[in-house]
DRENKE-775723 format. One record per residue (C-alpha): x negated, y, z. Coordinates in steps of 0.5 Angstrom, whole numbers, padded with zeros to 4 digits, always signed. Layout:
BEGIN
XYZ/...
***
This chain:
BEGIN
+0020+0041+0059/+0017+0039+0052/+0013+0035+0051/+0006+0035+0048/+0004+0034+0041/+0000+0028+0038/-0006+0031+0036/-0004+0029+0028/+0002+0034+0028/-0001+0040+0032/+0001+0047+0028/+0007+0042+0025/+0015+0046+0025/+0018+0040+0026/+0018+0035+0032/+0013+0029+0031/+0018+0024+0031/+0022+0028+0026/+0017+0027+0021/+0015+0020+0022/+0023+0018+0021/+0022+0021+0014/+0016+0020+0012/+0017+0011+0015/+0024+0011+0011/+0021+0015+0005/+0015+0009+0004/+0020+0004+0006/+0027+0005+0003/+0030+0007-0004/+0030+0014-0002/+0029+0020-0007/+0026+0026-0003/+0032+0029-0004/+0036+0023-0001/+0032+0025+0005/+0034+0032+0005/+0041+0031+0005/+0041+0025+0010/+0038+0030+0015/+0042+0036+0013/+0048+0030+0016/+0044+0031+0023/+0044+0039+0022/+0036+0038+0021/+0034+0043+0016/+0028+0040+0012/+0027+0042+0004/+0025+0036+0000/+0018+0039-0001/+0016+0039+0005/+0017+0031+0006/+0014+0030+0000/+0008+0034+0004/+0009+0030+0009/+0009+0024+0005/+0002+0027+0003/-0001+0028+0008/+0001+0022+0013/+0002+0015+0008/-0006+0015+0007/-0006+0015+0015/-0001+0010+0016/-0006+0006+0011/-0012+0007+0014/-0010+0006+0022/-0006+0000+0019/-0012-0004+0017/-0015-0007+0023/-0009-0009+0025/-0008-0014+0020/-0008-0022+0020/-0014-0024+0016/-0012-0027+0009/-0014-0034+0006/-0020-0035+0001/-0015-0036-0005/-0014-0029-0009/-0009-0028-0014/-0010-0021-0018/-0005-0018-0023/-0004-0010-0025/+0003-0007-0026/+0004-0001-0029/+0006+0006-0026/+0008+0012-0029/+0005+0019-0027/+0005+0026-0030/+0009+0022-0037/+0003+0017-0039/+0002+0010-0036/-0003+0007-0030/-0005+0001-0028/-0004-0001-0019/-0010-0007-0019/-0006-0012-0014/-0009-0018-0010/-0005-0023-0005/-0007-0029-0002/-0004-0036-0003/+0000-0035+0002/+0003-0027-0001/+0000-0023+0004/-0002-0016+0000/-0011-0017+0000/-0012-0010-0003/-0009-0005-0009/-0012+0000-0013/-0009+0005-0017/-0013+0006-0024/-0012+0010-0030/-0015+0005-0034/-0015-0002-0035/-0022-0004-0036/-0028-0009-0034/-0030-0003-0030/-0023-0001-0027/-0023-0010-0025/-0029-0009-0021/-0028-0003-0017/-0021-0006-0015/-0025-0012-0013/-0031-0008-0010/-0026-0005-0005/-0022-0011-0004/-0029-0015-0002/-0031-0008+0003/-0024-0008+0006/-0024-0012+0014/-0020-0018+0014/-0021-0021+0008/-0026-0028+0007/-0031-0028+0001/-0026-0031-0004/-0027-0038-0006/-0023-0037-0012/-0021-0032-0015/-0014-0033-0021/-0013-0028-0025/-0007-0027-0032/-0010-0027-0039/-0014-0020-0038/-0020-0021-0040/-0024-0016-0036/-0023-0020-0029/-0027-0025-0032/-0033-0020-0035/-0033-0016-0027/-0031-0022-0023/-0039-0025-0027/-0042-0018-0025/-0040-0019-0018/-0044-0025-0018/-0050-0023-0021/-0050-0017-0016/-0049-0022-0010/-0043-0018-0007/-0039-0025-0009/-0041-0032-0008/-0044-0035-0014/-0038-0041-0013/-0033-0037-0013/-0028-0039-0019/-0025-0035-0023/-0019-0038-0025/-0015-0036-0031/-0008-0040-0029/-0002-0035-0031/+0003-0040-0028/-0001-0040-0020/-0001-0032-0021/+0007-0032-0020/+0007-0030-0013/+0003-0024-0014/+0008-0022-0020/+0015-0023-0015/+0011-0019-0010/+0010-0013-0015/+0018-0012-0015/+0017-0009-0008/+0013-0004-0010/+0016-0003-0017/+0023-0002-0014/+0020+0004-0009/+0017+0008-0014/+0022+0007-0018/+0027+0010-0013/+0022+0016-0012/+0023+0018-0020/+0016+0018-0021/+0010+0022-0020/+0007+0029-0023/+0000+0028-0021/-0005+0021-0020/-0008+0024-0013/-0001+0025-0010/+0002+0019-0014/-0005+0014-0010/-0002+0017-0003/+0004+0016-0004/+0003+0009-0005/-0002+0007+0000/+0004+0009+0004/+0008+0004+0001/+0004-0002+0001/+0002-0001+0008/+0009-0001+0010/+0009-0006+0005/+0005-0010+0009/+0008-0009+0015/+0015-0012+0013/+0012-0018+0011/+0009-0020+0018/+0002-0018+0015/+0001-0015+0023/-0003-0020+0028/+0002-0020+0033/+0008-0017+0029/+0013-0022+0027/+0016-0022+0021/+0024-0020+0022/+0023-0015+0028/+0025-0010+0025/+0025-0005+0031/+0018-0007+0033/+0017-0005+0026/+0019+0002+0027/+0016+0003+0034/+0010+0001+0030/+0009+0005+0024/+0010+0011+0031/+0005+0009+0035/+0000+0008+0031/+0001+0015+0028/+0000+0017+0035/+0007+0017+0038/+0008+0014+0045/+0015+0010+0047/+0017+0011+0054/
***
């Protein structure tokens, strides 16, 4: 008898759990969306490279949104810094905040490296659930953070003792933890569109995230709990 299909993938083709497999080892994994098509041409699927990147596409922000409420709250001590991410042949900035700890605060993907782009990042970092007012907030040697991180102060969206902390060396564990991500995109080679470029990476942060025991009741090296996690909270149920 078949079963019924999770709301999130009525009129799809293929079977949710197909979709999910792709979309779960794309985010996760080194794969090219080419690599994907032929590992399942290997289990007689055939699945063009094309639609797994609509999948991709249409799944990865999903994946970001249901996330959230299951995570852990972070600590009060950020550590921002932006990498480079390149899109269309021109370079982008991806704003990146991990607490003490390495736990991923938020992102935010930013065509310029500005004041204004520094405070947007922050803005939605402060609005996400989970994350404590900031008591101090380091940052690198870009001079815009400072400038935002006064703003915020000014309008009440941060605390007027938070401090800013321009100390490069304490912004080690937000660079390591960059090489997760800049690994992932670079085995996706690259992105031809900013918007399908800030989905795909919600997806890979998410999945980021996960893997690095940011889920309140997942530990860190369930690797099978992990999978079985990403399906239900994209509806799919265990039996």
């Amino acid at each position: 008898m078949r079963r019924n299909r999770p709301a999130l993938f009525k009129g799809r083709h293929f079977e949710a759990e197909i979709i999910v497999l792709c979309v779960r080892w794309y985010l996760r994994f080194g794969l090219s969306l080419r690599n994907l098509e032929e590992i399942m041409a290997e289990r007689n699927l055939s699945v063009d490279h094309v639609t797994i990147w609509r999948w991709v596409q249409r799944y990865a922000p999903e994946l970001n949104r249901r996330c959230r409420p299951e995570l852990r709250k972070t600590k009060a001590s950020w550590r921002c810094d932006e990498t480079y991410v390149r899109v269309a042949g021109k370079w982008t900035y991806l704003y990146r905040a991990v607490d003490s700890t390495g736990a991923t605060i938020d992102f935010l993907l930013s065509a310029r490296r500005d004041a204004a782009s520094a405070k947007r990042f922050f803005q939605k970092a402060l609005r996400s659930p989970g994350h404590p007012r900031p008591r101090v907030i380091n940052v690198d040697g870009n001079p815009s953070y400072p400038k935002a991180i006064a703003e915020l102060k000014q309008t009440g969206e941060l605390g007027r003792r938070c401090r800013c902390r321009p100390v490069r060396y304490l912004n080690n564990i937000v660079e390591q933890d960059h090489r997760a991500i800049k690994r992932r995109v670079r085995a996706s080679q690259g992105f031809r569109a900013f918007y399908s470029a800030w989905r795909t990476l919600q997806g890979i942060e998410t999945v980021n995230m996960i893997r690095k025991g940011q889920v309140r009741w997942l530990p860190k090296h369930d690797i099978a709990g992990q999978a079985a996690f990403v399906g239900r909270l994209l509806g799919l149920t265990t039996a």
